[in-house]
N, C-alpha and C positions, 0 to 999 in steps of 0.2 A: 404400458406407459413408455414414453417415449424421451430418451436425452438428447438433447440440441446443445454443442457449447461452440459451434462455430453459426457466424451469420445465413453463410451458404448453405449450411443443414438446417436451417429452420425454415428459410425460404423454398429451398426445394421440397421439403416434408408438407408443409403446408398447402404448395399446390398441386402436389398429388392428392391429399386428404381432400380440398375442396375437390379437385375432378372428378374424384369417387360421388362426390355427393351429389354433381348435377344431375340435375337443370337447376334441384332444390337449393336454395341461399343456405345455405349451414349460417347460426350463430354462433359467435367465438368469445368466450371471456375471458379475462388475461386479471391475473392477480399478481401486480409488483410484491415483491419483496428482497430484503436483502441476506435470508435465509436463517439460519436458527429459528426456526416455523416456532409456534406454540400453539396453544390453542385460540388466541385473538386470529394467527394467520389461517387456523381451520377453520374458523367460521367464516371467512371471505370466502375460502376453495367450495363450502357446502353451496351457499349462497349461485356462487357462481355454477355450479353443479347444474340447480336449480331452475334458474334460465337459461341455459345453453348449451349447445348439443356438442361444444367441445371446449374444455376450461385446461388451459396453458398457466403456470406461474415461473415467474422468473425468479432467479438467485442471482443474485449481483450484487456483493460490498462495495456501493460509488464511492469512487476516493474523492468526487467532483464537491461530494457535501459533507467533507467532513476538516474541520478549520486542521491549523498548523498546530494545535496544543491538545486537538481530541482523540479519540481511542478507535483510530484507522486502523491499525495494527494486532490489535488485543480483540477487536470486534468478533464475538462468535461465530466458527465458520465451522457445520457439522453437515458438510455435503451428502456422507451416505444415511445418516439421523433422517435428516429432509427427504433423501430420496424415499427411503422407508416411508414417511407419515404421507408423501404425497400420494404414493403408489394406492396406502390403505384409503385413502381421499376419495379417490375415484381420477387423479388429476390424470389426461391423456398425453399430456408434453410437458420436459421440465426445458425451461430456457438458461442456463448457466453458463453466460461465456467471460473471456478472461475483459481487464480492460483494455486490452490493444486490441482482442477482438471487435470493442467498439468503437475504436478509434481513437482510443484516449493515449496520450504519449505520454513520459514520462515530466515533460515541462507543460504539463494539463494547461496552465494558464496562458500561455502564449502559443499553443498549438492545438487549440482544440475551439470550436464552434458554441458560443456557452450561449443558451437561449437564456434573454431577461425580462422574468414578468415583471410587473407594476414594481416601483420603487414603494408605492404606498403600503404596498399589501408582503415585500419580504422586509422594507429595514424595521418594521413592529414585532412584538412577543417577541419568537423565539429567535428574529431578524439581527435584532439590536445586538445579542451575543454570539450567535450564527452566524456572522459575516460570508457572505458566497453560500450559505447552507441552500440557499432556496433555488437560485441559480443551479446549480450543479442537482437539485430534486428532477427542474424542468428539463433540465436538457437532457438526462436520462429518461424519464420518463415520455418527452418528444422522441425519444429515440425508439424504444420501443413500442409503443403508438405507431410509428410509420412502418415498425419492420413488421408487426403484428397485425396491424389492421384490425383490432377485435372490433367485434359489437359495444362491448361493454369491458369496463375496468374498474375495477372493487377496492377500494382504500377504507379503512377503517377511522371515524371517528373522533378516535383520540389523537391522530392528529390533524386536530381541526384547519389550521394553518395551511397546511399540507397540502386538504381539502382543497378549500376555498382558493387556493393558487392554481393550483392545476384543473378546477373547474372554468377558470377564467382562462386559464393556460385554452384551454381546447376550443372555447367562443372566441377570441381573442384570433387563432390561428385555423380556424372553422375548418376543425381535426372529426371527423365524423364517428364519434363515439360517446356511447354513455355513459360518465362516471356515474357507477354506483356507492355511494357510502351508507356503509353497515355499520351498528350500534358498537360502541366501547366493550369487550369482555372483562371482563374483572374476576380476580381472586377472590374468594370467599368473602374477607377482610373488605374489599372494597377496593383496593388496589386495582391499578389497570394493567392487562399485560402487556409485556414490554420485553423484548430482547435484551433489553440491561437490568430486569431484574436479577439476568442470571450473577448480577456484581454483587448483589446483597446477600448480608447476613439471615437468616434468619431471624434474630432482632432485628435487623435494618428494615426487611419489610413489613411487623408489623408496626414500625414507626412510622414506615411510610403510607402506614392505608390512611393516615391523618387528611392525603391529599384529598381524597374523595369525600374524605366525612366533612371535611372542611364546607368543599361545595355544596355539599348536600343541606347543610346549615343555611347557606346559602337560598339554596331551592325553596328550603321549607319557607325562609322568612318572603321571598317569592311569592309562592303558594298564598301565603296570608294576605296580600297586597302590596308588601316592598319594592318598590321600580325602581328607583335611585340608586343609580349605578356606584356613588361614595360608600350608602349604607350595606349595597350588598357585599361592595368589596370590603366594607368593615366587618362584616360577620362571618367570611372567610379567614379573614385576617386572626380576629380574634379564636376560632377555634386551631389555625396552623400552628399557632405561637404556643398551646398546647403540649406540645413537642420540643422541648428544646434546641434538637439533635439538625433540626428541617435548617434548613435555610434559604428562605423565597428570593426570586430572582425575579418576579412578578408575579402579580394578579391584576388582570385585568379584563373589564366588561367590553366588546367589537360586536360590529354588527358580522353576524357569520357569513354572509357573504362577500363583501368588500374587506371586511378586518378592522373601519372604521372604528374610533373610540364613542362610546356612548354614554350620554348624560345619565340618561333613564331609558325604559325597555318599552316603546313603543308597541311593538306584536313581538316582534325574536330579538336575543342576546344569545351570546357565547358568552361564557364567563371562562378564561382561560387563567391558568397557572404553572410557573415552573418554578422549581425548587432544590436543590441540591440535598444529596442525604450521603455525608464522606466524601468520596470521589463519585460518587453516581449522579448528575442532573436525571431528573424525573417531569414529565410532563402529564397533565390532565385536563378535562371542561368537562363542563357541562352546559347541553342549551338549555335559556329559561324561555317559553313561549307563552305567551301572553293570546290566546285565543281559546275560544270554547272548542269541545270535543269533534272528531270527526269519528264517524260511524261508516267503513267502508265494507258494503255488500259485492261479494264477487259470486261467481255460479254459472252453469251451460244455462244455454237459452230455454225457455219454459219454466225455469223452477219457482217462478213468481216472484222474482227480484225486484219489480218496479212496483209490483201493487204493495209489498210488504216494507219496501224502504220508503214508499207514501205516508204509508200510517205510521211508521215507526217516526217519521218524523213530524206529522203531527202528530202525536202524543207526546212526542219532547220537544216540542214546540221549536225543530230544527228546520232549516230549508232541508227541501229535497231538490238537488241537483241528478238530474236524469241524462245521464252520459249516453245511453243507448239515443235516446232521443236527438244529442248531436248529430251523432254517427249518420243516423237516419237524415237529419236533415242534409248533410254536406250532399249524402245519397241520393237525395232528392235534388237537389243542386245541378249534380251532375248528369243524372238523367232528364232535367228538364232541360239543359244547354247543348244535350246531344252530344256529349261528350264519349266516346267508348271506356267505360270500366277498364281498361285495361291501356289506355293511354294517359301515363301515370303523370309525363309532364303538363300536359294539359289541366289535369284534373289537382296536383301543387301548385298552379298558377292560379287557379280559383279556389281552391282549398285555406291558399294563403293571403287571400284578398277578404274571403266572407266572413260577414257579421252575424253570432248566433245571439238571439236571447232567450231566454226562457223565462217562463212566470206560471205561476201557478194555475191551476182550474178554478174556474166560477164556481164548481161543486166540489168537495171532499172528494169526492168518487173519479172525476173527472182526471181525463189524463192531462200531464205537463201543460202547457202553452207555448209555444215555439216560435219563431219568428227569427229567417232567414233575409238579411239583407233587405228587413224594412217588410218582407213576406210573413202572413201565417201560414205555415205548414201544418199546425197539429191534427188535422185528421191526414193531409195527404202524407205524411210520412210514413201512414198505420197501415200502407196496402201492401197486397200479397207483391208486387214489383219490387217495392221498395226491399221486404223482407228477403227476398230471393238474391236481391245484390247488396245489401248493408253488410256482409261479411265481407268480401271481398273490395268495399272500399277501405272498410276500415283495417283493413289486414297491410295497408299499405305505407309504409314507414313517415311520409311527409304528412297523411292526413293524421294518423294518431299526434305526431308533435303538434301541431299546430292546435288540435282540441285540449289535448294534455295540456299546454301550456294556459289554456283558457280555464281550464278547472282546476289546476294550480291555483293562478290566481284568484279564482271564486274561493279557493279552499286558506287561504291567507290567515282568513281571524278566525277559520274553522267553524263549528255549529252547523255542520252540514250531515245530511246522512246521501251516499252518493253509492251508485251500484252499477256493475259492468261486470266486463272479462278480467282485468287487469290491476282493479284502482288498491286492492293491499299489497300487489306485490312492487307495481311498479308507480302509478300515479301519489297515493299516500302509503307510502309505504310505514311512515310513523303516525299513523291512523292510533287513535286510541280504544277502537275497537274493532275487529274483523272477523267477518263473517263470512264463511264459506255455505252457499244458499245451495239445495239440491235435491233430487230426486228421479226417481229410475227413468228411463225414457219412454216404460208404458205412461206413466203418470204424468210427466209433461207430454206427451202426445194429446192423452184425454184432454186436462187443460187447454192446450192449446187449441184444439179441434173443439170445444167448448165454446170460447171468446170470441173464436172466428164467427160461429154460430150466431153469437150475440149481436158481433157488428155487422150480419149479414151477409157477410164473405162465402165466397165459393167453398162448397161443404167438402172437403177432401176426406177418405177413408184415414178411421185411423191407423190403420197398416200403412199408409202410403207417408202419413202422419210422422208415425214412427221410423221410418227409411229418411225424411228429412232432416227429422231432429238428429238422427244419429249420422247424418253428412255434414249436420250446422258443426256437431260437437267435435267430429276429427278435425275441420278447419278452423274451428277455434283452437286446439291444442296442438294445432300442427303449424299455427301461420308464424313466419317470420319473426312479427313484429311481437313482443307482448302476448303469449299465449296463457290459452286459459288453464292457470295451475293456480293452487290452494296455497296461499303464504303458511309459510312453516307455524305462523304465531296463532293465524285465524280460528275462529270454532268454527266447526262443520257442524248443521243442522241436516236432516235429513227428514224431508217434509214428505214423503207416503205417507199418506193414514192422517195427514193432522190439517185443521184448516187453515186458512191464512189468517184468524184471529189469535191461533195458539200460535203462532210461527211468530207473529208480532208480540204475542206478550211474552216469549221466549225473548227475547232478541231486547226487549226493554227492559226486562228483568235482567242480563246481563250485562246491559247500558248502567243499572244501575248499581250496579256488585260491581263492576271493572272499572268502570269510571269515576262516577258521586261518589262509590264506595275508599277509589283512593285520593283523590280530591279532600274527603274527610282525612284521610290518617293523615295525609303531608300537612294538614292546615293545625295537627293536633303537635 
């Protein structure tokens, strides 16, 4: 592992690292923080670990976000604590520099460059007492953003605000990077970790796990039917007050992306709150989402992910949204326009114009129905042509967003069961259930070399069978964009030996223990 505390040494270290790595694009994930790590900032650095082939975190106390009356000073600063826990992390770079290293003077406010998101979205929550907090978040985190360049940047949840600013922050100034936000950690108690827990008493915080139970009260009356943004905040209200000690500074229902205030819960709410406990402010939410379940299948190609997320969805009377089936068409697209696979701006310029739809089959058994730009594709997308170049479009960063964003949005009110390379790790990643689909690559070879059979296709040995699948399987887990790894949360089935009706009534029977099953308890 590596220390950077000047600009110059991080710039030069980093492109020496990428030189080493060409021609190949290295991914880079960069986890801000402001250092006193916990275990809430470990779980960003695994995450990040996880996708990418080189994870950076920053240490930097911004005096940019912190008012004239708050605890700039006293803020936990345990540089070699940090260096320790990154090191055992796996983290390959620490970024620590002073703030004149980043340019910050001592008269911050009139010598320094302060980026301003939306007025809407910082003077609410924690905007209203935070005066400049959010300002002086963006302009550091623009800052590093530019000097870093990652792939991806990991911010946690709890602060949701935070979030939703610097998401907009980066569409807003079309910063080429993906925020990722990973789930709240919490203390036993419920409590969320926080670098200022270290202020509390031992009593202090189990009075403050009040914050989360409170929501939680919340959720349940949710769970039941509740939408009305008055009564949920009434049944926060009334378990906070539980506590004498607490003193709220808000509770309020936003829509999580904009921060808007909302009547009732539509599909998503944030229910956000802050509250004082002695001299410590404390911050917490939780999202309430208002849609049915998603069921995300991930797996190497052959392991039967499209024919078992068919029946798994009908059986639970889900759509089945077939992402390979995209992929394929955009493939067919480009191959039919004559376009070279490997001429990428061409192939973003009609990637980001076409209309996909999809519908189901006239038979149970029948694959997708597809329909490009007013075109059916659904058998021409299924040829050995297509198959041989559908990895290598979709390994290409402008066609995944473009699709992703389309089954996002198919994915909105959820009730889908959906299966690829990527959809628990990166597409749904709060998927209510994920499945890692698989099997050795003699076994998808047979398979494979099976179906082909069926539809007639050019009979290929299965040794020759087996040398493809295991070239499809190194550039799915090697490509750039989105490669194919197992999310940490998912089950892994492992289908040798079993049919594709055990596979599905595995997979429904955990549909219904993981999901109906907690659906019941939150409704009790």
């Amino acid at each position: 592992m590596y220390l950077c505390t000047t600009v110059a040494a991080l710039r030069c270290y980093l492109r020496l690292w990428q030189l080493e790595q060409s021609p190949i694009e290295p991914e880079v994930g960069l986890v801000p923080t402001m250092g006193a790590l916990h275990s809430g900032h470990l779980a960003l650095i695994e995450r990040a670990r996880q996708q990418n082939d080189f994870v950076i975190v920053s240490l930097f106390v911004n005096p940019l976000q912190f008012g004239p009356t708050e605890d700039f000073q006293k803020y936990p600063r345990h540089l070699e604590q940090d260096r320790q826990l990154c090191q055992e992390a796996g983290v390959n770079l620490i970024f620590s520099p002073s703030a004149t290293e980043l340019g910050l003077s001592t008269a911050l406010e009139s010598a320094t460059t302060i980026v301003f998101p939306p007025q809407s979205m910082t003077s609410v929550l924690c905007g209203r007492s935070r005066i400049g907090h959010f300002q002086g978040v963006a302009t550091i985190v623009t800052k590093l953003l530019n000097l870093i360049q990652p792939t991806r940047a990991y911010f946690g949840q709890k602060d949701a605000q935070q979030l939703a600013i610097i998401r907009r922050l980066v569409v807003d100034l079309n910063i080429p990077v993906e925020i990722v936000s990973c789930p709240t950690v919490r203390e036993s108690s419920g409590l969320a970790k926080s670098s200022r827990n270290q202020y509390l008493t031992a009593e202090e915080k189990e009075q403050a796990s009040v914050l989360y139970r409170s929501l939680r009260q919340a959720e349940f009356a949710f769970q039941a039917g509740e939408r009305s943004s008055a009564r949920l905040i009434a049944v926060t209200k009334l378990e906070l007050a539980t506590v004498q000690a607490i003193e709220p500074e808000y509770i309020e229902l936003v829509d999580p992306t904009t921060l808007m205030p909302l009547q009732q819960i539509e599909e998503v709410g944030l229910l956000a709150l802050a509250a004082r406990l002695g001299t410590t402010r404390l911050i917490d939410n939780i999202i309430l989402r208002n849609r049915q379940p998603i069921v995300a299948i991930d797996g190497p190609a052959g392991a039967g992910k499209s024919t078992v997320a068919r029946q798994v969805a009908q059986a639970l009377q889900l759509l089945y949204l077939d992402t390979g089936a995209m992929y394929r068409a955009v493939t067919w697209l480009v191959l039919e326009s004559g376009i070279s696979i490997e001429d990428e701006p061409a192939i973003a310029e009609i990637v980001s114009k076409c209309d996909i739809q999809l519908g189901m089959g006239d038979e149970p058994q029948a694959p997708i129905r597809v329909w490009i730009d007013g075109q059916e594709v659904t058998q021409a997308i299924r040829s050995l042509e297509i198959t041989s170049h559908v990895s290598a479009i979709a390994a290409q960063t402008i066609v995944r967003q473009e699709l992703v964003k389309q089954q996002q949005r198919w994915g909105e009110k959820g009730g889908i069961v959906i299966e690829g390379r990527d959809i628990g790790t990166h597409v749904f990643p709060d998927a209510e259930l994920k499945i890692f689909l698989t099997a050795s690559v003699q076994e998808r070879a047979r398979r494979r070399q099976k179906d082909l059979k069926n539809q007639g296709e050019a009979d290929l040995s299965l040794e020759q069978m087996q040398q493809n699948l295991s070239e499809r399987d190194w550039k799915d887990s090697n490509r750039n964009v989105a490669p194919l790894r197992k999310a940490p949360d998912a089950i892994e089935i492992q289908t040798d030996g079993l049919s594709i009706a055990e596979v599905t009534d595995r997979i429904i029977t955990l549909y219904r223990e993981k999901v109906e099953g907690q659906s019941s308890t939150l409704a009790n």
